[in-house]
C-alpha atoms as one frame of an Amber mdcrd trajectory, in Angstrom:
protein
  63.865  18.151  30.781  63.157  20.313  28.084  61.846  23.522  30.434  65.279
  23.633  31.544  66.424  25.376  28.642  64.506  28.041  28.932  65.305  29.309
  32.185  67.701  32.282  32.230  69.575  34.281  35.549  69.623  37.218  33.373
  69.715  40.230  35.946  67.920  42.579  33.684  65.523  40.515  33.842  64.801
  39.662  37.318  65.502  43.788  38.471  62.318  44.331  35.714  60.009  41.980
  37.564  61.603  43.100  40.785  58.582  46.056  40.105  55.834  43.658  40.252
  53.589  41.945  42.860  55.960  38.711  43.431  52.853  36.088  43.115  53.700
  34.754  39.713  53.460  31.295  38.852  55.610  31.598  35.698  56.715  34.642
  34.161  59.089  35.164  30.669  60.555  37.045  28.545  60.275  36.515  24.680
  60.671  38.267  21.464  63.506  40.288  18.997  64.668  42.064  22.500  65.573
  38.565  24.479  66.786  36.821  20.755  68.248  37.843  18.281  66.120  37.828
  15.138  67.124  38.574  11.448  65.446  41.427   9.236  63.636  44.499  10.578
  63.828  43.475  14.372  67.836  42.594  14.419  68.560  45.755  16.575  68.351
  44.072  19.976  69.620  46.663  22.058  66.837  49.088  21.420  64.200  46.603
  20.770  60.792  46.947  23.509  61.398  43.392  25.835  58.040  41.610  25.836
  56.929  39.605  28.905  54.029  37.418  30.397  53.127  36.840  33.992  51.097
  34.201  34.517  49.111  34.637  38.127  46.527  32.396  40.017  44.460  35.040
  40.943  44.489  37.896  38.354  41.740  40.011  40.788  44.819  40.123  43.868
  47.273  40.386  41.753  45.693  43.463  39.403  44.987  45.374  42.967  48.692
  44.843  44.381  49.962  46.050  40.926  47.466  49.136  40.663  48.840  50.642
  43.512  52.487  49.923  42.652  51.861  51.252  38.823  48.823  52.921  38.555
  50.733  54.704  35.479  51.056  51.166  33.620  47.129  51.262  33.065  45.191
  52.682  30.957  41.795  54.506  31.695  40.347  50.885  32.265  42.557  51.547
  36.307  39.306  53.753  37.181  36.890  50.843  37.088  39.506  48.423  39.455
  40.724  45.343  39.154  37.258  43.147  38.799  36.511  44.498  35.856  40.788
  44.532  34.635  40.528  40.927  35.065  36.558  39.870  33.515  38.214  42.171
  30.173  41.193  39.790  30.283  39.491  36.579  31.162  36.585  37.132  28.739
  37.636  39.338  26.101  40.585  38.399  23.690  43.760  35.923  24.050  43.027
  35.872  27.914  45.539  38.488  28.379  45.480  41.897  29.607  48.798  43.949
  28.459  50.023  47.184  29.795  52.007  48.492  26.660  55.376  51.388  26.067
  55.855  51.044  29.939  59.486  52.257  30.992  60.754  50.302  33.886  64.206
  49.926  35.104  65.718  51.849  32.222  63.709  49.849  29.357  60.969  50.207
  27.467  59.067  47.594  28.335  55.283  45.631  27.746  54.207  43.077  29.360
  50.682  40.768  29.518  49.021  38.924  32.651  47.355  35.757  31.783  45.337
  33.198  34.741  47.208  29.994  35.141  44.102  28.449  35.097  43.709  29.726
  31.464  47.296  29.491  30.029  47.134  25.294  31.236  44.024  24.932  29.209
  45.583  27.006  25.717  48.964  24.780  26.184  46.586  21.849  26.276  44.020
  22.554  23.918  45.465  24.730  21.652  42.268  27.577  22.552  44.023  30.168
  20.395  47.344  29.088  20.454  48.112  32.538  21.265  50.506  32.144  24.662
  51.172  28.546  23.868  52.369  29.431  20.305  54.976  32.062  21.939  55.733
  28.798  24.217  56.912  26.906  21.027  59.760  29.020  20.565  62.760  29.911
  22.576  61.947  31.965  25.441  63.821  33.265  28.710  61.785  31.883  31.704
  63.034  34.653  34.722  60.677  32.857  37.458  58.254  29.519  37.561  57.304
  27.994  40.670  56.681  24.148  41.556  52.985  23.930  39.957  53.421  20.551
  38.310  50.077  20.617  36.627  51.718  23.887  34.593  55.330  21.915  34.047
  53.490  19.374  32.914  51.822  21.502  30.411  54.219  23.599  29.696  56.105
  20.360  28.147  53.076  18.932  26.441  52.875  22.260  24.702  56.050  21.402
  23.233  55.724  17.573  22.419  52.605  18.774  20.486  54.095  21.047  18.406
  57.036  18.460  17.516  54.020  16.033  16.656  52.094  18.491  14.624  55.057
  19.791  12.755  56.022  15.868  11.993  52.710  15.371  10.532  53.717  17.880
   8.079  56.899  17.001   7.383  58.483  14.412   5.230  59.715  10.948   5.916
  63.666  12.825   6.239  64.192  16.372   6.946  66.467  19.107   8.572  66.446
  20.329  12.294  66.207  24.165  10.233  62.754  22.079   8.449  61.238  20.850
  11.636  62.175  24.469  13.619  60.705  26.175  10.660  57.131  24.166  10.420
  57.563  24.648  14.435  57.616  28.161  14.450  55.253  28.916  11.879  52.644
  26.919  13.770  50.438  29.431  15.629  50.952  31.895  12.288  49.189  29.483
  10.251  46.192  31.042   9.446  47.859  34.485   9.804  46.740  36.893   6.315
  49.986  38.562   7.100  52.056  35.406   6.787  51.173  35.439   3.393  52.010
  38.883   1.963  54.754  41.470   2.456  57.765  41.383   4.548  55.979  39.140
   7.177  56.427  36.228   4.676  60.238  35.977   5.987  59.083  36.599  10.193
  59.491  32.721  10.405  62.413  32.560   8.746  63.584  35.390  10.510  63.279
  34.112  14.005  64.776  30.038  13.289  67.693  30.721  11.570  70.001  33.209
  14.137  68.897  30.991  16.867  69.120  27.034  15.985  70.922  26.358  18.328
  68.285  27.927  20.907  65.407  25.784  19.236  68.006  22.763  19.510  68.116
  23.036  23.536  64.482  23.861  23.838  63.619  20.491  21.924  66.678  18.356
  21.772  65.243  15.998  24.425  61.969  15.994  23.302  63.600  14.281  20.059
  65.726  12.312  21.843  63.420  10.142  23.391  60.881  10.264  20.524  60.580
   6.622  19.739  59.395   7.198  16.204  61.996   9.384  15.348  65.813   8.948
  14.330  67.536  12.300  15.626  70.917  12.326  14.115  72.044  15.305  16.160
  75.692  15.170  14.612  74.477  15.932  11.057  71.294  17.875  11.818  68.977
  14.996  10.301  65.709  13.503  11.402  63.557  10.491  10.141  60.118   9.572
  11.096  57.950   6.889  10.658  55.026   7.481   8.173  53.477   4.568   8.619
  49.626   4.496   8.752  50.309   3.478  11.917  52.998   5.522  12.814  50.584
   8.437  12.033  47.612   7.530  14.027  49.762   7.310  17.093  50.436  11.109
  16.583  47.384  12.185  15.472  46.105  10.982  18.573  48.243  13.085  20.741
  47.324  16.200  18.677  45.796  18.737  20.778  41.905  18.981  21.090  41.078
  21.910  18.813  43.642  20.732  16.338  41.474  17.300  16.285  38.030  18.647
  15.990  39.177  20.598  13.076  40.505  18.210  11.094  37.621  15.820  12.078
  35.037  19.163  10.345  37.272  18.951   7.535  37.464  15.427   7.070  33.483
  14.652   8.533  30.990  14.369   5.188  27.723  15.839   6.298  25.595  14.065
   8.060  28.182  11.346   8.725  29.028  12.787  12.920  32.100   9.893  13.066
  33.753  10.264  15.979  36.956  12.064  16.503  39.131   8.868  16.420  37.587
   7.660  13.127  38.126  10.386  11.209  41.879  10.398  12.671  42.308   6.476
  11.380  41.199   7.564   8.074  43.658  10.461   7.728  46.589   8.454   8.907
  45.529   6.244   6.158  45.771   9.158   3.143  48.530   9.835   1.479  47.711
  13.460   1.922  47.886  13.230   5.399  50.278  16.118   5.847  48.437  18.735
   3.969  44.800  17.741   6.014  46.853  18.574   9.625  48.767  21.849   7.693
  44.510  23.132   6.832  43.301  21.834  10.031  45.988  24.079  11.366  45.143
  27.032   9.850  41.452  26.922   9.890  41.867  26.405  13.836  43.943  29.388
  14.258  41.272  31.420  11.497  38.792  30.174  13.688  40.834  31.352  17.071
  41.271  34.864  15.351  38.087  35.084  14.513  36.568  33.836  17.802  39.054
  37.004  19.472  37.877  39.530  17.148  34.052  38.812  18.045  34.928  38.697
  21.859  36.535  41.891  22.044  33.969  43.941  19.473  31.400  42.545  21.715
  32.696  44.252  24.864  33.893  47.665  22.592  29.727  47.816  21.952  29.268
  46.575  25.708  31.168  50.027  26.509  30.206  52.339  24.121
């Protein structure tokens, strides 16, 4: 199984959440301080280590932590953990992050996201702003048996193969499809497109390959429309009409609807699965799913921004 490869033992780790209330349902570690990355963020040993826990009940689980590390919070600790958990339920990603926290000897930041919430944005693609950290290698420290989360937590990853296939030509490189992988949840990113950020993508893939190679070797594996020639680094699809309607059906739901408001003439409302047959059937195909992409994460960024300058006027 593909989760298996991103579980890790690493003691640093585990003595880090060893500070925490112990009711997580998955928690991980990600970013240029758990892999190594190229470029600005190569020095590993004094990068911040980034994590997520992902609780069922963000209300407990905010009180337990408040009174182990009341310091963590910000000002938003004197109005308890109700209102710690509406801000991170309603207001942005779904996340609530304590930031430049020193625990255990390292500087550390870490987010809290429902599981409730995180299911639905590996599903759906909602933002793609958990699930899109999800799509590259990470170091899972503790998950328990939720299958309904497993389960996502895989289809996450399937979708991002199918998305990034979509994209892709008939024969590319494992470096291609990790690339077009990664770059997924930066799609619609302004920053992606000027500057040094450009080369982030690139920066992340190619020190860790063979990282992105456990994470989705399986997945690949038992792809039936793909040929994974493992030995030389090679993949071939099928691009068949057919072959492409098949995965755009699997696409995740935001994904979908997007493409179908790209694709949908005015006045036309065809269903999801109509608009889908048609794009399998165009030769431009690839470049419809690459905009659908990026006006679903626009439109995720967007939808963010308004949530969170609605409750900075709510407070003001």
């Amino acid at each position: 199984m593909a989760l298996q490869a991103l579980q890790s033992s690493g003691v640093t780790f585990r003595r880090i959440l060893s500070h925490f209330p112990e009711e997580l349902s998955l928690a991980f570690a990600y970013g240029s301080g758990v892999y190594r990355q190229a470029g600005p963020n190569s020095d590993q040993k004094n990068a911040m280590l980034d994590f997520v826990f992902t609780v069922d009940d963000p209300v407990a689980w905010h009180s337990k932590n408040l009174k182990k590390n009341w310091n963590h919070y910000s000002f938003l600790k004197v109005l308890g953990p109700k209102i710690i958990t509406s801000i991170q339920n309603n207001y942005g990603a779904g996340v609530y992050y304590n930031s430049l926290i020193m625990c255990d000897g390292r500087l550390i930041k870490y987010g809290v996201i429902s599981t409730s919430i995180l299911i639905e944005d590996l599903l759906n693609w909602n933002n793609l702003y958990i699930a899109g950290r999800l799509q590259k290698p990470v170091k899972i420290v503790t998950m328990n048996e939720d299958i309904t989360l497993r389960s996502a937590l895989d289809r996450n990853l399937k979708s991002a193969v199918t998305a990034a296939f979509l994209m892709l030509p008939e024969s590319f490189s494992e470096e291609d499809l990790f690339i077009e992988i990664a770059g997924l949840s930066y799609s619609g990113d302004f920053r992606m497109l000027v500057g040094e950020d450009k080369t982030k993508v690139l920066n992340i893939v190619k020190p860790n390959i063979a990282h992105f190679r456990e994470l989705y070797g399986s997945i690949l594996q038992e792809n039936p429309q793909v040929v994974y020639k493992s030995q030389q680094g090679r993949l071939e699809i099928d691009k068949s009409p057919e072959g492409q309607f098949t995965q755009l059906m699997t696409l995740p739901k935001s994904l979908q609807q997007q493409i179908n408001h790209i694709m949908d003439p005015p006045g036309k409302n065809r269903d999801v699965e109509e608009t889908l047959f048609q794009v399998a059937h165009d030769p431009d195909c690839g470049d419809v799913v690459r905009l659908g992409m990026k006006k679903s994460v626009i439109y995720s960024s967007l939808k963010l921004h308004k949530m969170w300058t609605g409750w900075l006027r709510k407070t003001s």
